[in-house]
Structure formats: C-alpha cells, structure tokens
C-alpha positions as CSV (number, residue, x, y, z in Angstrom):
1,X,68.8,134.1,122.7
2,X,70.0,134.8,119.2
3,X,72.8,136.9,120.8
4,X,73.5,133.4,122.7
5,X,74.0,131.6,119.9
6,X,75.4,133.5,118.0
7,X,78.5,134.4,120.8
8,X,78.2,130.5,121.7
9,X,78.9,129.6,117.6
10,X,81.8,132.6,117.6
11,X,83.5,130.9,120.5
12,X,83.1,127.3,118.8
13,X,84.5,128.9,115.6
14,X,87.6,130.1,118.3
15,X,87.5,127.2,120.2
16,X,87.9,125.1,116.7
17,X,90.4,127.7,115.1
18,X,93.0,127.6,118.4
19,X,92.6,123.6,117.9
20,X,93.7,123.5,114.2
21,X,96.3,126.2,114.5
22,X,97.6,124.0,117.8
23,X,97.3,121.0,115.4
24,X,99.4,123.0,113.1
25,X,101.9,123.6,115.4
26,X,102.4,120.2,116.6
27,X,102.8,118.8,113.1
28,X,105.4,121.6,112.3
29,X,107.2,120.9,115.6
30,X,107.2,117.0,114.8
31,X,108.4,117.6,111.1
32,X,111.3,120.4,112.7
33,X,112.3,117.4,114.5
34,X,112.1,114.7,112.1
35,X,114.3,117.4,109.5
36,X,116.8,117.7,112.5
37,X,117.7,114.7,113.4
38,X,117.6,114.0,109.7
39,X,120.5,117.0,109.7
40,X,122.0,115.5,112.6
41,X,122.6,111.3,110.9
42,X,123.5,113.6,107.4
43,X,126.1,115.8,109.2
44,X,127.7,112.2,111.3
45,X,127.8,110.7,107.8
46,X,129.6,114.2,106.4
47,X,132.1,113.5,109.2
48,X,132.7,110.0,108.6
49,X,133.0,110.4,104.7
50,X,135.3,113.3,105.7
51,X,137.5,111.1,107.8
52,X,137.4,108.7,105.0
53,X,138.7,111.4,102.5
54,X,141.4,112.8,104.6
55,X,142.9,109.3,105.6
56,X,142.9,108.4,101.4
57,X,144.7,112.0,100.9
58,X,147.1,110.8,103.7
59,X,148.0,107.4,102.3
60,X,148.7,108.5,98.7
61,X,150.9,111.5,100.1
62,X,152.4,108.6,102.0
63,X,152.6,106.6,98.8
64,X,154.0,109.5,96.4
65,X,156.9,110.3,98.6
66,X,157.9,106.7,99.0
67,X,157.7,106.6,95.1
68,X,159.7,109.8,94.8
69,X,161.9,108.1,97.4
70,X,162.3,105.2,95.2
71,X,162.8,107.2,92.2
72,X,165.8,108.6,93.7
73,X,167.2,105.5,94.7
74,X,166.8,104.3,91.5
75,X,168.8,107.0,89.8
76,X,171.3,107.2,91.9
77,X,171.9,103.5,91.6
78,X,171.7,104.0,87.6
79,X,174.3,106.8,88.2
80,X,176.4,104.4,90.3
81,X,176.3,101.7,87.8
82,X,177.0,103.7,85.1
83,X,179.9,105.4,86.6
84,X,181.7,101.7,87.3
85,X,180.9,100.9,83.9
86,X,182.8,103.5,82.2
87,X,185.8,102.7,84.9
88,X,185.8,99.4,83.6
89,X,185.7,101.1,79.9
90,X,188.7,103.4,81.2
91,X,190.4,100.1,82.6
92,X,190.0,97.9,79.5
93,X,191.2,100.9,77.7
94,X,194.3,101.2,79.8
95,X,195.9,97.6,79.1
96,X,196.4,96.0,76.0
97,X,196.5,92.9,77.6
98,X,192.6,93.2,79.9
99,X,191.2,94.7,76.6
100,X,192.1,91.5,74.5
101,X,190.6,89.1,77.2
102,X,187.5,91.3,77.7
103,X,187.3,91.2,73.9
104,X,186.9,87.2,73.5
105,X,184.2,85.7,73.5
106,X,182.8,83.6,76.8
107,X,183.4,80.0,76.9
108,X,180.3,78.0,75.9
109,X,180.7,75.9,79.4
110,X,180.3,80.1,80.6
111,X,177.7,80.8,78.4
112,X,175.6,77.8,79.5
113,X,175.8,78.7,82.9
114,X,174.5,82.2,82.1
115,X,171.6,80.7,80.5
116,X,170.6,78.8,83.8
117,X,167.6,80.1,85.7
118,X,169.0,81.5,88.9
119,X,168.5,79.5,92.0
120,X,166.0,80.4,94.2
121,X,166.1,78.6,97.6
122,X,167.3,75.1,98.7
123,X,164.7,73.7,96.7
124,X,165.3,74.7,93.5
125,X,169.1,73.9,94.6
126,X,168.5,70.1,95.2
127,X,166.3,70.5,91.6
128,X,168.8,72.4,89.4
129,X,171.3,69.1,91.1
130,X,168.9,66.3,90.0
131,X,168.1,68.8,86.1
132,X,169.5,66.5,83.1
133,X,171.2,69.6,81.6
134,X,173.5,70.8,84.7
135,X,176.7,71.1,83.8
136,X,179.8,68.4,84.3
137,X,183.5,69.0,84.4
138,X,185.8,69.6,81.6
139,X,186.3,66.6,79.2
140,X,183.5,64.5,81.1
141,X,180.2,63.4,79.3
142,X,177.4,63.2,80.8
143,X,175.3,59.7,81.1
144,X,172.4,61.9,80.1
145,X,173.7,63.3,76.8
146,X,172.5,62.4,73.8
C-alpha cells in the first residue's frame, strides 16, 4: 500500500507540477500579449510622430525657398533701384541746368507735404480733409492758423 501511495503522491506532485508550469504559461502568454499590443499603440504613435516630423521638414523647406525667393527679389529690386539712381546721377550730371534745380532746396509747402502720413484708404482720406494742418493754396491762410 506504501507503493500506492507513494505512486498516488508522485502523480499529485505531476499532476501539481503540469498545473503550475501551465499556470506559467498562461501568465507568460497574457504578458507576450499585453507587451505586443503595447508595441503595436508605441509603433502607431512612431508613425504619427513621424508623419508629424516629415510634414514640419516639408513646411520649412517650403518656407526657406520662399525666403530665398524673396531674397532674390529683394536684390534684384535693390539692383534696379540703384541702377535708376545713378542714371539720374548721370542725368543731373549731364545738364547744367537739371543739376541747379535738383540742387535747391524743396519748397517748404513740398516739404510739408512730405512730412504727411500717407493716406491709407477713404477713411483716412475724408480724415487727412477734415486734419487742421492740411495744406491751403498759395497766399491763402488758413482759419485754423494761429
């Protein structure tokens, strides 16, 4: 009866073994799942922070060559406004007569109008009409003057 027992407690101690290494098993298999659909939400978020990245990298290439663009618009409108300059140099040099008017000073009535903000819109118009300072024709005074 010994021999009984003793093959009956051998077959528990199996019987109990296969159920904690099947335990086992099923917890690894549940954390291999949990870790890979962890991989899979970290690998959707890689791909959308990737998207992200590449779209920024797009926009400032955009944004670079419209600078560059610009830059070159700006100096060739630099170059062309420095090349009518010295053809007014080359005129006023020319005649005696353009070089002593381009010589004299402005008018003041002139110089007052270049002091004016610059109109903007209708607005500002009907304003700059109704502004005590505006200007008045030649020998007129204003009402306004003091």
């Amino acid at each position: 009866m010994t021999r009984y027992l003793a093959i009956g407690a051998v077959m528990l101690m199996l019987a109990l073994s296969c159920w904690a290494l099947w335990e086992r098993s099923e917890a690894a298999a549940a954390r291999a799942d949990q870790v890979s659909e962890q991989l899979d939400r970290e690998q959707l978020e890689s791909q959308r922070r990737q998207l992200i990245i590449d779209a920024l990298w797009h926009n400032a290439r955009r944004i670079e060559q419209q600078r560059q663009q610009l830059a070159d618009r700006r100096a060739r409108l630099a170059r062309l406004a420095s090349n009518r300059l010295q053809h007014i140099r080359e005129l006023q040099h020319e005649n005696a007569s353009i070089q002593q008017w381009a010589d004299q000073p402005l008018p003041d009535r002139i110089i007052r109008l270049r002091q004016r903000d610059a109109v903007t819109g209708a607005d500002a118009y009907r304003q700059s009409l109704r502004d005590p300072g505006s200007l008045h024709a030649s020998g007129e005074s204003s009402d306004h003057q003091r």
